[in-house]
C-alpha positions as a Markdown table, in Angstrom:
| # | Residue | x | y | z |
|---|---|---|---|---|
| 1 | Unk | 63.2 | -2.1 | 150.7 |
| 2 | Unk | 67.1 | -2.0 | 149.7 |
| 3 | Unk | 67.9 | -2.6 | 146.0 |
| 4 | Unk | 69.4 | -5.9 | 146.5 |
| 5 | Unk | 66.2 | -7.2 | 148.0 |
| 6 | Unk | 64.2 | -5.8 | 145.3 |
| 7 | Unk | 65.8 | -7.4 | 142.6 |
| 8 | Unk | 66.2 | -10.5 | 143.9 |
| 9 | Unk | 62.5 | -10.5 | 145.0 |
| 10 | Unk | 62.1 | -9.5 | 141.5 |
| 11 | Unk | 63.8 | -12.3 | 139.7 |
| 12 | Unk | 61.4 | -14.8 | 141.7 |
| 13 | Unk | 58.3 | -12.7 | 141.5 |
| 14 | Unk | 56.6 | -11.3 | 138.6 |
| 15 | Unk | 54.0 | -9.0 | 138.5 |
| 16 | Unk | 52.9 | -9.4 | 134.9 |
| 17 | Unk | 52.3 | -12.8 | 135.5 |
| 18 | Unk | 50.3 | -12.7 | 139.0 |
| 19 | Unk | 47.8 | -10.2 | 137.7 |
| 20 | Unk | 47.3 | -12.0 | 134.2 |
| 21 | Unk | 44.3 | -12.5 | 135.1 |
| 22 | Unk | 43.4 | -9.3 | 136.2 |
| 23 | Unk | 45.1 | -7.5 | 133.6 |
| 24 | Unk | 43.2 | -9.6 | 130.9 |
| 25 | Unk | 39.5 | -8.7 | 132.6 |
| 26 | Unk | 41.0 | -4.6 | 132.2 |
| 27 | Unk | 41.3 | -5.5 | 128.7 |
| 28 | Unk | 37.9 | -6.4 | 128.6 |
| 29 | Unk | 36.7 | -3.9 | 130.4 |
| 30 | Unk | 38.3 | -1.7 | 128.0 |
| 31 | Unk | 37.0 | -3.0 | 125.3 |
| 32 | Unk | 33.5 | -2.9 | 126.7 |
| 33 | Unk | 34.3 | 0.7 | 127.2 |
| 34 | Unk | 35.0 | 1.5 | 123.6 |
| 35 | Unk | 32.0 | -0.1 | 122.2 |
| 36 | Unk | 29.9 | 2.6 | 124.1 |
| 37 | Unk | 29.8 | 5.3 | 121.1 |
| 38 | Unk | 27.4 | 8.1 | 122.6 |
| 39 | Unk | 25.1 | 7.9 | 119.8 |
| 40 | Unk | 22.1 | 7.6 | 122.6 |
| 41 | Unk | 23.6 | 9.6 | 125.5 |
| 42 | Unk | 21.3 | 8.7 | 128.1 |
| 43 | Unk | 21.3 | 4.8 | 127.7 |
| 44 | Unk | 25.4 | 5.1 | 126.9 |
| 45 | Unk | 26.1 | 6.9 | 130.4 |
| 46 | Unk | 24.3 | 4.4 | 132.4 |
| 47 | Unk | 25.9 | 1.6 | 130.3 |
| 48 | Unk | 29.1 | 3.9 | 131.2 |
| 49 | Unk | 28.1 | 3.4 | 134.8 |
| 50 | Unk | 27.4 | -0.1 | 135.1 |
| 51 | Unk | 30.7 | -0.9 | 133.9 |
| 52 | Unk | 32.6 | 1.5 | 135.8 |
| 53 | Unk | 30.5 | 0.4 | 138.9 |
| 54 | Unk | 32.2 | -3.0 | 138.9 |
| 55 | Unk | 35.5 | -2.4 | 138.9 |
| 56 | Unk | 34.6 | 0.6 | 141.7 |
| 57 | Unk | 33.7 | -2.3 | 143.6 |
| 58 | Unk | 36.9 | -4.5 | 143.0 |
| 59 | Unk | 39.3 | -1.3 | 143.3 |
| 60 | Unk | 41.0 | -3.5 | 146.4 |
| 61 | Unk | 42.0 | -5.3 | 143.6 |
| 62 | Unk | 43.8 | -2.8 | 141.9 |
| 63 | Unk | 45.3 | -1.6 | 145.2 |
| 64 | Unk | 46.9 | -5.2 | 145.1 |
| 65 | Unk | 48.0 | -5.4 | 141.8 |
| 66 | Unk | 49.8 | -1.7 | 142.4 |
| 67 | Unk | 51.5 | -3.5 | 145.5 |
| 68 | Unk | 52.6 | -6.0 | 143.3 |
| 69 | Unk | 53.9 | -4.2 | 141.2 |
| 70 | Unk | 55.6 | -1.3 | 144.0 |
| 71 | Unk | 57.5 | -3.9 | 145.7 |
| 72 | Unk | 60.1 | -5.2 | 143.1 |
| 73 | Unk | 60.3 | -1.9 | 141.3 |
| 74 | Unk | 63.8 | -0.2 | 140.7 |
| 75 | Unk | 62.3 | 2.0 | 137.8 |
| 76 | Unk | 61.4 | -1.0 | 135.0 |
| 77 | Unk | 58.0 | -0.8 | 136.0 |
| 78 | Unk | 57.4 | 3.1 | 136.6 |
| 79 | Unk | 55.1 | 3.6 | 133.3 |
| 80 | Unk | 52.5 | 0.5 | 134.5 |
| 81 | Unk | 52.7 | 1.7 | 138.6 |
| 82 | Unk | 51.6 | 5.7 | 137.0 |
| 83 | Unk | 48.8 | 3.9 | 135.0 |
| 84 | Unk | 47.5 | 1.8 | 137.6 |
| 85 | Unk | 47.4 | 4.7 | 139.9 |
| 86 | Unk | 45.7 | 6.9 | 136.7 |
| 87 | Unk | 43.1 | 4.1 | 136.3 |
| 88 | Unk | 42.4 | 3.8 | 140.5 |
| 89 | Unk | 42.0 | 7.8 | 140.4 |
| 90 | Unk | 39.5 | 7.8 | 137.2 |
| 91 | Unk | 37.5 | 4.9 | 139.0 |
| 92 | Unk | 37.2 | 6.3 | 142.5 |
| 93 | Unk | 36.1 | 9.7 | 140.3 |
| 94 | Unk | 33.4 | 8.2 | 138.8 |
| 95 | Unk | 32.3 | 5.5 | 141.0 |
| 96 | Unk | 29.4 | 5.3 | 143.1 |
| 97 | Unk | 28.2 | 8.0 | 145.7 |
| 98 | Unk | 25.2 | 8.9 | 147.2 |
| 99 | Unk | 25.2 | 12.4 | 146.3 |
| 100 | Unk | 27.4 | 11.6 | 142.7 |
| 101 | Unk | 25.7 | 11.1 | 139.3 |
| 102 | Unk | 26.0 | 7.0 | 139.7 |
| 103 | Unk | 23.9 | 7.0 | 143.2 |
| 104 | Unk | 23.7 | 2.7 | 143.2 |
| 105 | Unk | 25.4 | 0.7 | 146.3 |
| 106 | Unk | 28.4 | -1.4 | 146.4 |
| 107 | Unk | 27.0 | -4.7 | 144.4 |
| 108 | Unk | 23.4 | -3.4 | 143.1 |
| 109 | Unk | 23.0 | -3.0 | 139.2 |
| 110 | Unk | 22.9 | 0.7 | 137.8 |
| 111 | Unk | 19.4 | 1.6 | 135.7 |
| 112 | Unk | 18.6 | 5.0 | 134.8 |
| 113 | Unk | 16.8 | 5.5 | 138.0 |
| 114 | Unk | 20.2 | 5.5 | 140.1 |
| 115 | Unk | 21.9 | 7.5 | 137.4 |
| 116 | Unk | 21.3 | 11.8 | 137.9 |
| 117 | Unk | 22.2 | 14.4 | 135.8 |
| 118 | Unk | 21.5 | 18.2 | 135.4 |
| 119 | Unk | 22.6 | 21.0 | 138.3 |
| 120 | Unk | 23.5 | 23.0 | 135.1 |
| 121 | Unk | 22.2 | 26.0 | 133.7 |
| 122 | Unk | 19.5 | 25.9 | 136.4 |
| 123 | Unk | 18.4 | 22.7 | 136.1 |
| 124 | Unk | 17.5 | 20.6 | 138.7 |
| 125 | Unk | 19.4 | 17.0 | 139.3 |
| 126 | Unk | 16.8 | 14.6 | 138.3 |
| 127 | Unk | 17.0 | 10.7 | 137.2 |
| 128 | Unk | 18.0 | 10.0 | 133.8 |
| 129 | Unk | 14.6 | 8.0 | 133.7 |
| 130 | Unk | 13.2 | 11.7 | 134.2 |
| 131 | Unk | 15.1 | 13.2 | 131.6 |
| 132 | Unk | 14.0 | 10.9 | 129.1 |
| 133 | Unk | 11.0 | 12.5 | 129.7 |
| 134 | Unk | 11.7 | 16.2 | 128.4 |
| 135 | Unk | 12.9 | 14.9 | 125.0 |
| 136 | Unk | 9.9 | 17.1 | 123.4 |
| 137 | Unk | 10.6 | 20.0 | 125.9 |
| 138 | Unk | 10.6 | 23.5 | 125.3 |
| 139 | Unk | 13.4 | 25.0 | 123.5 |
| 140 | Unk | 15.7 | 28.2 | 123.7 |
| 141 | Unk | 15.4 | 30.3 | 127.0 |
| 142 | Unk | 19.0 | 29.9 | 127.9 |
| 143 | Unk | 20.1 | 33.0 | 127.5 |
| 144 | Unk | 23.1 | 31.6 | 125.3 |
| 145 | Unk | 23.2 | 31.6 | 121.7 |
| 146 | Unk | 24.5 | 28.4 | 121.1 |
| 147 | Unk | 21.6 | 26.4 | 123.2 |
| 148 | Unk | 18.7 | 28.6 | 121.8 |
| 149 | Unk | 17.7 | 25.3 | 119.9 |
| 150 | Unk | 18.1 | 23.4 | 122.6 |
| 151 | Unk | 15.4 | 21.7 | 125.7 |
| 152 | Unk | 16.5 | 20.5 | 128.9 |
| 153 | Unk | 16.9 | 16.9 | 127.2 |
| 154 | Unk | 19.7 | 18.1 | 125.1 |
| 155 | Unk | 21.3 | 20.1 | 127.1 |
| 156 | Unk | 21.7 | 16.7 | 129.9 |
| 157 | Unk | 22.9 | 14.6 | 126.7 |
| 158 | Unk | 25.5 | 17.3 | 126.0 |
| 159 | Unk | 26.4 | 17.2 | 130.1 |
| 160 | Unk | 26.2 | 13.0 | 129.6 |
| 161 | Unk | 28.6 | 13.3 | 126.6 |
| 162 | Unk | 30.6 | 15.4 | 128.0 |
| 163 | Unk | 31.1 | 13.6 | 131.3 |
| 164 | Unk | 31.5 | 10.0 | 130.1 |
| 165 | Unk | 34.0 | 10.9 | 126.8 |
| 166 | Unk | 37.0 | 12.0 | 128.8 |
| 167 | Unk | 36.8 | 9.1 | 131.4 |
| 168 | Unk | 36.3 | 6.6 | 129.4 |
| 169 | Unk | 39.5 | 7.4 | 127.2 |
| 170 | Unk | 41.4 | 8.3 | 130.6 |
| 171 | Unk | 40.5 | 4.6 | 131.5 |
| 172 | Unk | 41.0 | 3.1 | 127.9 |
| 173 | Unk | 44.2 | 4.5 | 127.8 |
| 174 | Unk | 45.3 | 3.5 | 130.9 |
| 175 | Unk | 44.4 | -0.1 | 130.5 |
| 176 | Unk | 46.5 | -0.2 | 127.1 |
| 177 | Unk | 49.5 | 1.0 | 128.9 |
| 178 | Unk | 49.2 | -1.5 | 131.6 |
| 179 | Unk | 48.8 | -4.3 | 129.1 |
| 180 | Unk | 51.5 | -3.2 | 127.2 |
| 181 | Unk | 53.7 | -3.4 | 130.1 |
């Protein structure tokens, strides 16, 4: 699309204010996001889930809202087009797979049943509804200094921590920038 048809296209179409809406429900989602501390690994990466799973399932959306954006851009909107591609990315990452850690269908809700972890350290992939199990487990036989304290429980709400804390900044960060736009 030529420059001239951009910006005229531009000066009668805004993208800001055809995904208000959309943008406002990121903020929320955001926000939701951020109240999820990882005091209670377990329950906090299936709460992780079930909001990430939504907006897995409305990722068309996002496609839209990028097209939006993409077709009157002549480099003002370059920041919110990286994000919204950044957020797409970190959603399609973590959303649901059959063989992934989130293991629910398009639509269903997520419970710790759906939700695996482990495949570390030679341990087996299991529900988190199993792992919730092993909280008085054995400890030490890791071969590692640093986990000689630890059971199998702890060592899948390090792997749940450690999973869920960079994506959920990734996304929070993401959805400020697009706000902000």
């Amino acid at each position: 699309m030529s420059g001239l048809w951009k910006w005229i296209l531009g000066f009668f179409f805004n993208p800001k204010k055809r995904n208000r809406k959309l943008i406002a429900e990121l903020v929320d989602f955001s926000d939701s996001l951020q109240k999820i501390k990882l005091d209670d690994p377990l329950e906090d990466i299936v709460r992780f889930f079930s909001l990430v799973s939504v907006w897995f399932d409305r990722i068309e959306e996002t496609r839209k809202m990028l097209a939006d954006f993409t077709k009157v851009n002549r480099g003002q909107y370059d920041e919110v087009i990286n994000e919204i591609i950044n957020l797409r990315s970190v959603l399609i990452a973590v959303g649901r797979r059959p063989d992934g850690a989130n293991r629910t269908k398009a639509g269903e809700g997520v419970t710790e049943k759906e939700v695996y972890l482990g495949g570390i350290f030679g341990l087996f992939t299991h529900p988190v509804s199993y792992w919730k199990t092993a909280v008085d487990g054995e400890r030490g036989g890791w071969g590692i200094a640093d986990m000689e304290k630890m059971n199998s429980y702890d060592v899948v709400c390090r792997q749940a921590v450690r999973f869920v804390f960079p994506y959920k900044k990734m996304i929070v960060e993401a959805v400020a920038k697009i706000a902000a736009s």
